[in-house]
N, C-alpha and C positions, 0 to 999 in steps of 0.2 A: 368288638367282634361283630362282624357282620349278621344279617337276621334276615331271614326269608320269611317272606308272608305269600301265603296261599290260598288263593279262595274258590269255592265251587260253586255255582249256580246253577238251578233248576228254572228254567223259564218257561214265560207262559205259555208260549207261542203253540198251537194246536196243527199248524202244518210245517213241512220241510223250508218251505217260502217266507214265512212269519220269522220260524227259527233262525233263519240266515238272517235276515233284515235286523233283529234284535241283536244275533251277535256281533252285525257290523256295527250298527250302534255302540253296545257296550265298548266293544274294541277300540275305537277309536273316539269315544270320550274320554278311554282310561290310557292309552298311548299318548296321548298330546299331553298326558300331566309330566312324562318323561324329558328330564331337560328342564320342568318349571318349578320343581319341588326338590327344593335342598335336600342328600342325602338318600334320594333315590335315586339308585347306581341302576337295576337292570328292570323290566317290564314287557313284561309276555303275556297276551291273552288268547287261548283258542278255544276251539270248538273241541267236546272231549270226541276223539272215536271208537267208534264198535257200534255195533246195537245194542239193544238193552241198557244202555248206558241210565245213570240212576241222575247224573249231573248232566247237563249240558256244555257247560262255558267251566274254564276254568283260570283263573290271571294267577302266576307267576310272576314277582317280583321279589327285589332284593335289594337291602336298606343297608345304609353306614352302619349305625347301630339302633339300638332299639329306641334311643332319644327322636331320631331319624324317623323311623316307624310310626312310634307316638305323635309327633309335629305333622306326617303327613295324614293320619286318622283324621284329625280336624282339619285339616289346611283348607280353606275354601275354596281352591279347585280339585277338591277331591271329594268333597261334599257337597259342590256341584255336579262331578258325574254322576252320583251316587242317587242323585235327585233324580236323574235323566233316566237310568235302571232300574231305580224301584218299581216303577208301574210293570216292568217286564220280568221281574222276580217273583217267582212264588216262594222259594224255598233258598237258603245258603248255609255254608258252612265254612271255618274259617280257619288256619293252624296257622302259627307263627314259630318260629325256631331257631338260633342260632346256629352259624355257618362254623363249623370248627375248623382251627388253621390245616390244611394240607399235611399227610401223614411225610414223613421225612425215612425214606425209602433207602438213603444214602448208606446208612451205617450198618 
């Protein structure tokens, strides 16, 4: 069964300028692993919006299975980007979850 991983980031950045630069960073250290890491099928990172917002950045991705999941945690280009963010994280949070099959509406 498929497994979504979800993550939210609080960043350091203290202007509107900062913040954009960090999330282009993050974004595009964490989209180039898409395509290089077996069993990662989908990968999405944005900037959350509103104001007030408690998070900044948040990645959307979506694993085979949770073998998948676990293999990409460690994979060394994923704990290379990871390296790359930390300096601009203060704060994250993290949920993982199974994808259930599609309700069958037919009958």
């Amino acid at each position: 069964m498929s497994v979504r991983h979800v993550v939210f980031w609080k960043l350091s950045a203290t202007t509107p300028t900062q913040r954009d630069q960090q999330v282009t960073t993050i974004r595009e250290s964490l989209t180039a692993l898409l395509g290089r890491i077996d069993g990662l099928q989908a990968l999405e990172v944005h900037p959350t919006a509103g104001v007030g917002q408690t998070w900044d950045l948040v990645l959307d991705s979506v694993f085979r299975d949770a073998s998948a999941l676990a293999a990409y945690l460690v994979h060394p280009l994923h704990e290379a980007a990871g390296r790359k963010a930390r300096g601009m994280v203060v704060d994250r949070v993290a949920a993982d979850y199974e994808i259930p099959p599609p309700l069958d509406r037919a009958g």
